[in-house]
GUDREN-808959 format. One record per residue (C-alpha): z, y, x; residue number from 1; residue in one letter; chain. Coordinates in steps of 0.1 Angstrom, whole numbers, always signed. Each point is the difference from the previous one (the first is absolute). Last residue first. Example, Ala and Ser with C-alpha at 12.3 -4.5 7.8 and 13.67 -1.06 7.14 Angstrom:
BEGIN
up->+71&north->-11&east->+137&resi->2&resn->S&chain->A
up->+7&north->-34&east->-14&resi->1&resn->A&chain->A
REM end
This chain:
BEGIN
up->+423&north->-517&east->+119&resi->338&resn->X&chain->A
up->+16&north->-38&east->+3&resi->337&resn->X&chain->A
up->+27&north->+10&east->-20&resi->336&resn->X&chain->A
up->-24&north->+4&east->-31&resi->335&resn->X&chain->A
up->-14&north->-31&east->-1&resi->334&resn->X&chain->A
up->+39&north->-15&east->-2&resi->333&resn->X&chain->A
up->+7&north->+25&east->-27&resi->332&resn->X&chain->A
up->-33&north->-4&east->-25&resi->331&resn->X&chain->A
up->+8&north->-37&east->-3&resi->330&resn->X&chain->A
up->-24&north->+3&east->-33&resi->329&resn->X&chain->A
up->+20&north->-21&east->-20&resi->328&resn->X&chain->A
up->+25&north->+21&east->-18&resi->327&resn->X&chain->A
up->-4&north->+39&east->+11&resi->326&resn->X&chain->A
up->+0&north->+16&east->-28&resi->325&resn->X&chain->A
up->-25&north->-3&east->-37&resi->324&resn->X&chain->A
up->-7&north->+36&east->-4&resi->323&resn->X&chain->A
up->-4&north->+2&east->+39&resi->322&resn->X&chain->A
up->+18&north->+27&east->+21&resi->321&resn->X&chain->A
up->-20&north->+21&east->+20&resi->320&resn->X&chain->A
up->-32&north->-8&east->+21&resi->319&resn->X&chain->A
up->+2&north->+9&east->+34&resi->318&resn->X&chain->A
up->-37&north->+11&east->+8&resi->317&resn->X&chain->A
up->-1&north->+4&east->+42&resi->316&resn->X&chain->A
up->-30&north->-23&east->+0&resi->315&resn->X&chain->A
up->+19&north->-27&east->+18&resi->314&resn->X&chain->A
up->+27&north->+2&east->-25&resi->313&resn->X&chain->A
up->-24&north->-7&east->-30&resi->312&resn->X&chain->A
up->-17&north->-27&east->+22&resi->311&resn->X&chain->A
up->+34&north->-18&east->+7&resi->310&resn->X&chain->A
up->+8&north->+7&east->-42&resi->309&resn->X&chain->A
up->-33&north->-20&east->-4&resi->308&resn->X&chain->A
up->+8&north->-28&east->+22&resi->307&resn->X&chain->A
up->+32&north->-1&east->-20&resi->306&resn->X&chain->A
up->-12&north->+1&east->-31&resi->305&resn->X&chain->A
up->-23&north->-34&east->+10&resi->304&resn->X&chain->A
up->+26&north->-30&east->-10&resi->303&resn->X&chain->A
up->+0&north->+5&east->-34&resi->302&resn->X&chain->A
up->+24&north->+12&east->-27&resi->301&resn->X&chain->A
up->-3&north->+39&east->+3&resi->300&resn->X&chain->A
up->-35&north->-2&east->+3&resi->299&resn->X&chain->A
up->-9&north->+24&east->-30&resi->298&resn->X&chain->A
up->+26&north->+26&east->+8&resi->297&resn->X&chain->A
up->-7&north->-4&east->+36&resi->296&resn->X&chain->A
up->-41&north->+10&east->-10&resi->295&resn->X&chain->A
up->+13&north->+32&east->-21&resi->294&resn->X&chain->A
up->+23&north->+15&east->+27&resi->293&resn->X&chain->A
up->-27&north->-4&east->+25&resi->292&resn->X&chain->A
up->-23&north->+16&east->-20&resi->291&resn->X&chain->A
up->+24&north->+28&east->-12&resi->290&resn->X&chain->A
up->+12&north->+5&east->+34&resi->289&resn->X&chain->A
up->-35&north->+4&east->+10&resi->288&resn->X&chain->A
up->-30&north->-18&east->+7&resi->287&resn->X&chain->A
up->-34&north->+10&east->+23&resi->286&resn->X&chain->A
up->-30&north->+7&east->-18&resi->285&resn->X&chain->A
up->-34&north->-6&east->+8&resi->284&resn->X&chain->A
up->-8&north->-21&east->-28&resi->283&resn->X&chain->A
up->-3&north->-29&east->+23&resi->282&resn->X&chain->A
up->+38&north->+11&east->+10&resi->281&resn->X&chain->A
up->+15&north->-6&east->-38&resi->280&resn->X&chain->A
up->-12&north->-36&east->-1&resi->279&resn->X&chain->A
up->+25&north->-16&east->+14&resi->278&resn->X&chain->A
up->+28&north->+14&east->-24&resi->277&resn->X&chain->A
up->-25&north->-14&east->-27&resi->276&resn->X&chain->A
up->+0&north->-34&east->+16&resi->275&resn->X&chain->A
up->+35&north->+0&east->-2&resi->274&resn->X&chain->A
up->+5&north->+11&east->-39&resi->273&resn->X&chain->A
up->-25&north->-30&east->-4&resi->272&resn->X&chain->A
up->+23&north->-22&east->+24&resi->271&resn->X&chain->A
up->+31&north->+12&east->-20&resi->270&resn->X&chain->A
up->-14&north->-12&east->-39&resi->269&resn->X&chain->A
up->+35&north->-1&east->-13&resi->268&resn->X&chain->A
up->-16&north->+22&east->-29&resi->267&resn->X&chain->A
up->+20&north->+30&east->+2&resi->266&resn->X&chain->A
up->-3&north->-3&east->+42&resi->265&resn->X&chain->A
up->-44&north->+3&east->-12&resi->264&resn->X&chain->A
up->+4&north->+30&east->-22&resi->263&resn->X&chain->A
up->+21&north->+19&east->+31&resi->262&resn->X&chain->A
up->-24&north->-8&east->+19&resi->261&resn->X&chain->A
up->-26&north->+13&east->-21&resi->260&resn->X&chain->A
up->+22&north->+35&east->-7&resi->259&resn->X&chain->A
up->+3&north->-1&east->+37&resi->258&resn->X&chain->A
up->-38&north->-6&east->+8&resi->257&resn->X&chain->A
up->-8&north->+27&east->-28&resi->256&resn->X&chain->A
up->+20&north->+20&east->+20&resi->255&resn->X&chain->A
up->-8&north->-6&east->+34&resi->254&resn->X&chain->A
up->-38&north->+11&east->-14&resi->253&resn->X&chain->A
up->-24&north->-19&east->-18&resi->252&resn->X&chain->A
up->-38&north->+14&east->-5&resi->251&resn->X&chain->A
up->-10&north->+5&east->-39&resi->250&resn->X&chain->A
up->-36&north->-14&east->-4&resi->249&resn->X&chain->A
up->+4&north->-6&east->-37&resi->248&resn->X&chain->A
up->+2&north->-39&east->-1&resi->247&resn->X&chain->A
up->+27&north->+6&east->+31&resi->246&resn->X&chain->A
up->+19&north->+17&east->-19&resi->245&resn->X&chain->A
up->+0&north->-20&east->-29&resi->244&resn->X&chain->A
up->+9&north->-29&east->+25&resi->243&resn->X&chain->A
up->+29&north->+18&east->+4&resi->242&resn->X&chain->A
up->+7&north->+10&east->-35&resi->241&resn->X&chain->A
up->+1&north->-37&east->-7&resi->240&resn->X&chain->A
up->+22&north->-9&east->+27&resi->239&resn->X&chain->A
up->+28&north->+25&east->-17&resi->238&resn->X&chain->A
up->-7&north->-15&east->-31&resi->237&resn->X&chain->A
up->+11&north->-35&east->+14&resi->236&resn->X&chain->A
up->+30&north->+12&east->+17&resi->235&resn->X&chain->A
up->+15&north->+20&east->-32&resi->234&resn->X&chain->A
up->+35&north->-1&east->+11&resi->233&resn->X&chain->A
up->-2&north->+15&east->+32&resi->232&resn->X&chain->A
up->-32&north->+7&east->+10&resi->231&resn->X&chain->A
up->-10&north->+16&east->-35&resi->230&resn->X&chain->A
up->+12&north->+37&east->+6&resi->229&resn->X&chain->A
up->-8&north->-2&east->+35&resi->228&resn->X&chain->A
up->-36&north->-6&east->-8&resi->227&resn->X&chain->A
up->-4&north->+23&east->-28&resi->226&resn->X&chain->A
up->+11&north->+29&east->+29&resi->225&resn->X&chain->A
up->-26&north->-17&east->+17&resi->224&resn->X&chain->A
up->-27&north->+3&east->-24&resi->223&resn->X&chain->A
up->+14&north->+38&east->-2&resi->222&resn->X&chain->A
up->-5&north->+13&east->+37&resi->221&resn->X&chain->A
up->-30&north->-25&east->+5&resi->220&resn->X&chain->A
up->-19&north->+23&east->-26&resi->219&resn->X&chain->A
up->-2&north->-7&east->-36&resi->218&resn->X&chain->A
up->-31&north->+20&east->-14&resi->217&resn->X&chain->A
up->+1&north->+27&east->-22&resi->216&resn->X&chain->A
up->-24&north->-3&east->-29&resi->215&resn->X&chain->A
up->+29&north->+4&east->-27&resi->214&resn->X&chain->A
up->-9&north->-34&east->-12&resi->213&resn->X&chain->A
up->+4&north->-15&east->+36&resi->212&resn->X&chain->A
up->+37&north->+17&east->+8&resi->211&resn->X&chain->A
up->+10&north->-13&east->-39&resi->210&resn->X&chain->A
up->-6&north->-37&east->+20&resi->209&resn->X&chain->A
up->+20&north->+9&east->+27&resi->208&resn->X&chain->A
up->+28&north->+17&east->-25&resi->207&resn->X&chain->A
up->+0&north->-36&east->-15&resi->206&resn->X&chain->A
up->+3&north->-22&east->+28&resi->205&resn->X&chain->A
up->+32&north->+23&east->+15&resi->204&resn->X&chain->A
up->+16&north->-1&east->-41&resi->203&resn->X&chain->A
up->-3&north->-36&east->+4&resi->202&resn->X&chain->A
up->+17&north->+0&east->+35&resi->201&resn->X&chain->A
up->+31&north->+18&east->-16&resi->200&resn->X&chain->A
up->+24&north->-34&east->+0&resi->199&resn->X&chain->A
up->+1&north->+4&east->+42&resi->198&resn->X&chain->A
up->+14&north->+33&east->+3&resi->197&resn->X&chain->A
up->-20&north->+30&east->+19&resi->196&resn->X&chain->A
up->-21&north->+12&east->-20&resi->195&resn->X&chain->A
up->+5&north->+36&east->+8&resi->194&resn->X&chain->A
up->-30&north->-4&east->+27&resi->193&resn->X&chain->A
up->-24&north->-9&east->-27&resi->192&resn->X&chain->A
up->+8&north->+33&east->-19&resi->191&resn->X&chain->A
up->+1&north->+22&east->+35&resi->190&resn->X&chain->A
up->-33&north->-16&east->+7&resi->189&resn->X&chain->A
up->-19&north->+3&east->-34&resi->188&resn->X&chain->A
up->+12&north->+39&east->+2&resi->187&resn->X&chain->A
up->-16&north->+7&east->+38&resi->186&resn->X&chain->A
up->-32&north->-20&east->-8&resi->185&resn->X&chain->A
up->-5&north->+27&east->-35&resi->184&resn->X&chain->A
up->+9&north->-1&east->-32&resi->183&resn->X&chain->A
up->-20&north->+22&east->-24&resi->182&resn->X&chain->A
up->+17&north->+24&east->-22&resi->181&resn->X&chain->A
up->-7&north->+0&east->-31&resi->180&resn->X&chain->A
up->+27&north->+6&east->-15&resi->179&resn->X&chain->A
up->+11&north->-32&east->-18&resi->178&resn->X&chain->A
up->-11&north->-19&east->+34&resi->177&resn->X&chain->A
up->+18&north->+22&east->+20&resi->176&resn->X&chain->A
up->+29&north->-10&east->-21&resi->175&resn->X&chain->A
up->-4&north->-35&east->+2&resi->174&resn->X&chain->A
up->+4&north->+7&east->+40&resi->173&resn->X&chain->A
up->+31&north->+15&east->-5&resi->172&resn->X&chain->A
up->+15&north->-24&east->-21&resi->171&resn->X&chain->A
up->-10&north->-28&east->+29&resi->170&resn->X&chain->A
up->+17&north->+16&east->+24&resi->169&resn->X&chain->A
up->+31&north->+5&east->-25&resi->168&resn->X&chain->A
up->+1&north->-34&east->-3&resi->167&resn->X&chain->A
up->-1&north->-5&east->+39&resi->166&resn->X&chain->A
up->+29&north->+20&east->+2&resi->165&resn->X&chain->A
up->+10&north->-15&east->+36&resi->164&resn->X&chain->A
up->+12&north->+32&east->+14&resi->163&resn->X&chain->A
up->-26&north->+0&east->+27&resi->162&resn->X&chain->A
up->-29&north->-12&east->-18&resi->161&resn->X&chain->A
up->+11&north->+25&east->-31&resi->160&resn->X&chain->A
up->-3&north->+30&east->+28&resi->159&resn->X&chain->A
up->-36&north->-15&east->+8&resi->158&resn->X&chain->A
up->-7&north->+5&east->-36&resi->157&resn->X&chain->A
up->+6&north->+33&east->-1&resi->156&resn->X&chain->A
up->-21&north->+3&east->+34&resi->155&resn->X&chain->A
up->-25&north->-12&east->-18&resi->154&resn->X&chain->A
up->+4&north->+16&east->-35&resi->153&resn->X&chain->A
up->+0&north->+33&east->+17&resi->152&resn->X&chain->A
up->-36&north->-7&east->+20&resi->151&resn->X&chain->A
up->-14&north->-16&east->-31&resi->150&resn->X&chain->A
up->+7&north->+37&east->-12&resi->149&resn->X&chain->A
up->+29&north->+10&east->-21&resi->148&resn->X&chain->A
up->-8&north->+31&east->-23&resi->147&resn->X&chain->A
up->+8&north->+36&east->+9&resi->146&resn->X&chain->A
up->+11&north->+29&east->-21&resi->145&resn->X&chain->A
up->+37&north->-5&east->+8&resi->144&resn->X&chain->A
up->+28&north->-14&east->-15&resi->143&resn->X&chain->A
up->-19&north->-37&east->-4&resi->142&resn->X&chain->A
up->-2&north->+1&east->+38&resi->141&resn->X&chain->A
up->+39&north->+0&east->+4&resi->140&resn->X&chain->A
up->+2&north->-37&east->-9&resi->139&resn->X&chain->A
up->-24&north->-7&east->+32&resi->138&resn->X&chain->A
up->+25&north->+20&east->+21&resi->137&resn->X&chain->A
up->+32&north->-18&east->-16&resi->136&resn->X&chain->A
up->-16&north->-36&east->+8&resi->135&resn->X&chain->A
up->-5&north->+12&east->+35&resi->134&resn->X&chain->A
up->+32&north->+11&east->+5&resi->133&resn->X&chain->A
up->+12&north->-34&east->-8&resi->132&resn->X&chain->A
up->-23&north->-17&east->+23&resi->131&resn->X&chain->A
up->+18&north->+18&east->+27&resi->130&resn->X&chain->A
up->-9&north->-32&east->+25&resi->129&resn->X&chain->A
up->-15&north->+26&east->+24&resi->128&resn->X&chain->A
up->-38&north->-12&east->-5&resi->127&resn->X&chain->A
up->+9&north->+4&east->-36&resi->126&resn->X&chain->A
up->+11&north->+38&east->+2&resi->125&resn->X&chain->A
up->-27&north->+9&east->+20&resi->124&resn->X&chain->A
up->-24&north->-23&east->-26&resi->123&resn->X&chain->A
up->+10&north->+24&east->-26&resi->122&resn->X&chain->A
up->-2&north->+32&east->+23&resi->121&resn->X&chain->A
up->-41&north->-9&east->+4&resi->120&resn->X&chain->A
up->+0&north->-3&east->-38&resi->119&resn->X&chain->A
up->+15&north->+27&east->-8&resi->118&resn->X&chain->A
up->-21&north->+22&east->+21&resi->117&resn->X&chain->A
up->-32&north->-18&east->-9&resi->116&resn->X&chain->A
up->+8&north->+7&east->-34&resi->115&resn->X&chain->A
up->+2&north->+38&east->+6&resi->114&resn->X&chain->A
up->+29&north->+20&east->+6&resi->113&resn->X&chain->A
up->-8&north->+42&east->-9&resi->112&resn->X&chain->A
up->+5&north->+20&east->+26&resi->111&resn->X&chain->A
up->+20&north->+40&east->-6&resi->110&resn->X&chain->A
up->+18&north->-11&east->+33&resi->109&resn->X&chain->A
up->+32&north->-3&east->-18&resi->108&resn->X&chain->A
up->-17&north->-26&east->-22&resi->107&resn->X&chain->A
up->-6&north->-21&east->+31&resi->106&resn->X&chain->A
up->+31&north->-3&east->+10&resi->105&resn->X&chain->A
up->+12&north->-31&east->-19&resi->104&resn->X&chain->A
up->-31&north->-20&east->+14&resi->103&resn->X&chain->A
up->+10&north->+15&east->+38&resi->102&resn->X&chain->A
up->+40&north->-10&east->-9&resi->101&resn->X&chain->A
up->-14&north->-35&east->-12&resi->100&resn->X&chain->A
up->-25&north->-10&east->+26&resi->99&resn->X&chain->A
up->+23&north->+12&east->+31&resi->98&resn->X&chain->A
up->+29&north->-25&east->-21&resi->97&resn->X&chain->A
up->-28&north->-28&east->+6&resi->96&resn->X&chain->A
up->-3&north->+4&east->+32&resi->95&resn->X&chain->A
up->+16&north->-30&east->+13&resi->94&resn->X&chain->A
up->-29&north->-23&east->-4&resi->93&resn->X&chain->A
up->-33&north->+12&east->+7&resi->92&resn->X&chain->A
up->-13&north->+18&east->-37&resi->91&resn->X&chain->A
up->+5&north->+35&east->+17&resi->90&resn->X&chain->A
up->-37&north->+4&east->+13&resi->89&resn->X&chain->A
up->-10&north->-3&east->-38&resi->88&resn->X&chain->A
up->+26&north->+29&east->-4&resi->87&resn->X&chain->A
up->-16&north->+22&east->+24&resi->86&resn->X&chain->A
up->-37&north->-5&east->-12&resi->85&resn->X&chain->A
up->+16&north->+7&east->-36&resi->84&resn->X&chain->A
up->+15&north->+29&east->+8&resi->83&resn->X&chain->A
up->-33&north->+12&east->+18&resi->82&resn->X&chain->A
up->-17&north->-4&east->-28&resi->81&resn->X&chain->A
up->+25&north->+15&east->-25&resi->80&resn->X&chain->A
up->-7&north->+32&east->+19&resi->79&resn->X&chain->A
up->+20&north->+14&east->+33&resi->78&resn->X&chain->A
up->-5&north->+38&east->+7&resi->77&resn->X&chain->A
up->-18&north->+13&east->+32&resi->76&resn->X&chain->A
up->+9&north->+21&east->+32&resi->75&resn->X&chain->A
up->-13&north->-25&east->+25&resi->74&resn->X&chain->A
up->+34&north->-4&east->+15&resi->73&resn->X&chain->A
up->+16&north->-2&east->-33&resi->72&resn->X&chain->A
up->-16&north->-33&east->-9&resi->71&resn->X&chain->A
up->+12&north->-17&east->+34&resi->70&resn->X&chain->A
up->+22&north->-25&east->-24&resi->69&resn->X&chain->A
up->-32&north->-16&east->-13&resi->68&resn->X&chain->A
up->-9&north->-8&east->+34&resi->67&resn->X&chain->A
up->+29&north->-14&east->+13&resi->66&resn->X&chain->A
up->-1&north->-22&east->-36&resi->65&resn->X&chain->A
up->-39&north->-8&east->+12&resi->64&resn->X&chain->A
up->+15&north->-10&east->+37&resi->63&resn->X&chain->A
up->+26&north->-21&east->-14&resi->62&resn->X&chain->A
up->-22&north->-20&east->-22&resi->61&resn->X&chain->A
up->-29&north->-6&east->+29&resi->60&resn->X&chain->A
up->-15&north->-31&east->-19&resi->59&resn->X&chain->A
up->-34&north->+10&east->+6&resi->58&resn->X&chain->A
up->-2&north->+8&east->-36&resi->57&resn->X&chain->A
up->+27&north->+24&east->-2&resi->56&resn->X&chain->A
up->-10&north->+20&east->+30&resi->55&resn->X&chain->A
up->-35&north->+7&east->-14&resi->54&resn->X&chain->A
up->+20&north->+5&east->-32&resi->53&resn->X&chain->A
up->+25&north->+27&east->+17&resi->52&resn->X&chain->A
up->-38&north->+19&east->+16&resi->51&resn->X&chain->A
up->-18&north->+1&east->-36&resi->50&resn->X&chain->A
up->+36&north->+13&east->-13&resi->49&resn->X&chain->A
up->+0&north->+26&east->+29&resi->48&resn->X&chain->A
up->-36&north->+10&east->-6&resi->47&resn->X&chain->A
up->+5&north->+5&east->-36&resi->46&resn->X&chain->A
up->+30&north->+24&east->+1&resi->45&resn->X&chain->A
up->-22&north->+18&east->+22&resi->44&resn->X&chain->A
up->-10&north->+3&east->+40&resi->43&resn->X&chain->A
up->-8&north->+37&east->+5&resi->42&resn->X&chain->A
up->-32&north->-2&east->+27&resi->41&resn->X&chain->A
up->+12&north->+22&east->+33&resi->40&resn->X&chain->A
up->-23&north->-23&east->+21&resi->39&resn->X&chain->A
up->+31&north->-13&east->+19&resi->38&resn->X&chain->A
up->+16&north->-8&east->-34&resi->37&resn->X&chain->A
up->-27&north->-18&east->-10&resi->36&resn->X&chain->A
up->-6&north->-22&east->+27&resi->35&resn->X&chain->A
up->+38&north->-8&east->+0&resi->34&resn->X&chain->A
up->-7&north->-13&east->-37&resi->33&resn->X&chain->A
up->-29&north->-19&east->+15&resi->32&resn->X&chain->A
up->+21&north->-15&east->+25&resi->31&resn->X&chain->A
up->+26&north->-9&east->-27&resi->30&resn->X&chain->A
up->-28&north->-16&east->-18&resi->29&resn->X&chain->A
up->-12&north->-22&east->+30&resi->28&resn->X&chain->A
up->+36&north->-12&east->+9&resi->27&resn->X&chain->A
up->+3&north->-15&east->-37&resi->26&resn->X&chain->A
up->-39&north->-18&east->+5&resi->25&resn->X&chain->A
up->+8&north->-22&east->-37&resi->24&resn->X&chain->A
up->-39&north->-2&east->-4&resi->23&resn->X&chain->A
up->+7&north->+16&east->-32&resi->22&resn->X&chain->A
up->+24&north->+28&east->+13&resi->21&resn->X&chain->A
up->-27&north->+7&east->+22&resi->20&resn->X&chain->A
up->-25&north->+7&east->-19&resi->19&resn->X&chain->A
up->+20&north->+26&east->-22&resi->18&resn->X&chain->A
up->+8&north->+14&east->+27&resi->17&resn->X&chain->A
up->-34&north->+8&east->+8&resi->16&resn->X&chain->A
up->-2&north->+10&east->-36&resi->15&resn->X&chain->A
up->+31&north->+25&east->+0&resi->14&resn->X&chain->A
up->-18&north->+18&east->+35&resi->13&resn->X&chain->A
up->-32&north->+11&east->-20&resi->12&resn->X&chain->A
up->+22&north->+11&east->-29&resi->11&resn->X&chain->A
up->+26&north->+18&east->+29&resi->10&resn->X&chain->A
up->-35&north->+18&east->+8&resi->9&resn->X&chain->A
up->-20&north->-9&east->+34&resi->8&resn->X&chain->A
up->-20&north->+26&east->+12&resi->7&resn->X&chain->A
up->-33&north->+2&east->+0&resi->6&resn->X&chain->A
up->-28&north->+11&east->+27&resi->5&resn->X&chain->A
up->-17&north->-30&east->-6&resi->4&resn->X&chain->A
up->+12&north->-15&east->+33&resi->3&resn->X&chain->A
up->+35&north->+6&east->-17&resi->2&resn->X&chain->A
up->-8&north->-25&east->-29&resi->1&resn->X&chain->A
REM end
């Protein structure tokens, strides 16, 4: 543009940022932001928000809330956008109280909360174990102009995965369906994942199923979570979803091998549950405490849980306690010789 004898605007600068923000280039947009300031172009409200999401999507949280905090500096006012970019880069753990006082705040500012804004704070408080802030948040909504998004039903549902509510999971997404509002991954997840007792593997089957007739597609995220709902009563249905998986293309992870092991120790069936422990490296992954902890569980009464607990030593993964104890296994006498 300059060897046209133009000069750059801040409109001019807002799309290369733009560009760079997609391609998730963080360092690039604050070098374009320096680039403007050296070239005496005003950055704007816009061209800091452009710059936090750059950050945001490269994974650089702390650097977009560092950001967000240097408002001042360039002599401009905070909008709901940049609230909301600030308060998605709250949602790690531990910042959930950040979330609230900036959500609370926003009023003062003469902003406006948006859904995103609730939402994002939502899943702060989840991701923090404060489900029941969460709960109260999503209540609020109905005070204001604003209607729950899929993204507020998610993380809503999220906070009834960590309480255990699973019924109220399940209310909440028969209300989206009363109003209309489609469920999306996020919400079929959260449900699935509130399933956690043995007797509620029909309800797992079923909300699959409702996943097909609403034209969103079970991913691995949810046929596991079926999985692990089955495994331990339900062997049989458990196995069946796995080799549904496998009929739609679905690619195991440790989990689905841990739900299947799990399937297989129900079952008495220890050399299947075995041969899927085996297995885990051809799929180019290497086991974990879960995996470990599975496979013992299901060769508690033969001869090979201790080879594997030597291998779990060896690979510096100590698994913890077993449901079913130590009986059999010979665990100490392996162990001394480590």
């Amino acid at each position: 543009m300059r060897t046209a004898n133009l000069q750059p605007d801040v409109v001019s600068y807002n799309s290369v940022l733009r560009q760079s923000a997609d391609a998730k280039e963080w360092e690039q947009a604050f070098d374009i932001l320096n680039d403007m300031a050296e070239n005496k172009i005003a950055a704007n409200i816009r061209s800091l928000n452009i710059a936090i999401d750059a950050c945001l999507q490269s994974g650089q949280r702390g650097r977009a809330v560092q950001l967000a905090l240097s408002v001042h500096e360039w002599d401009l006012e905070v909008d709901t956008v940049t609230c909301s970019s600030i308060l998605q880069a709250f949602q790690e753990k531990g910042n959930w109280q950040k979330a609230l006082s900036l959500l609370s705040g926003m009023p003062e500012l003469d902003l406006v909360a948006n859904e995103f804004c609730f939402a994002s704070t939502m899943t702060s408080c989840v991701n923090s174990q404060e489900w029941e802030w969460a709960f109260h948040l999503f209540n609020t909504m109905q005070f204001t102009q604003l209607l729950p998004d899929a993204a507020c039903y998610s993380a809503a549902m999220g906070a009834c995965d960590e309480s255990g509510q699973w019924e109220l999971a399940l209310g909440l997404l028969n209300q989206m369906v009363k109003v209309k509002v489609p469920p999306n991954e996020a919400c079929f997840s959260a449900t699935l994942a509130s399933l956690k007792a043995p007797q509620e593997w029909t309800i797992a089957l079923d909300l699959l199923l409702l996943m097909t007739s609403v034209s969103s597609l079970p991913n691995r995220i949810h046929w596991n979570a079926a999985m692990n709902t089955c495994a331990s009563s339900e062997w049989q249905k458990a196995l069946e979803i796995l080799q549904m998986m496998q009929q739609v293309k679905i690619d195991p992870n440790t989990d689905t091998c841990g739900a299947a092991m799990e399937a297989y120790r129900t079952a008495h069936l220890w050399q299947s549950a075995l041969f899927i422990f085996k297995s885990i490296p051809t799929l180019q992954m290497l086991p974990g405490l879960r995996s470990y902890n599975n496979v013992l569980n299901a060769l508690h009464d033969v001869e090979y849980g201790e080879e594997i607990w030597c291998e779990a030593v060896q690979s510096g993964v100590y698994p913890e306690l077993l449901c079913r104890g130590l009986l059999n296994l010979k665990i100490v006498a392996a162990f001394e010789g480590f």
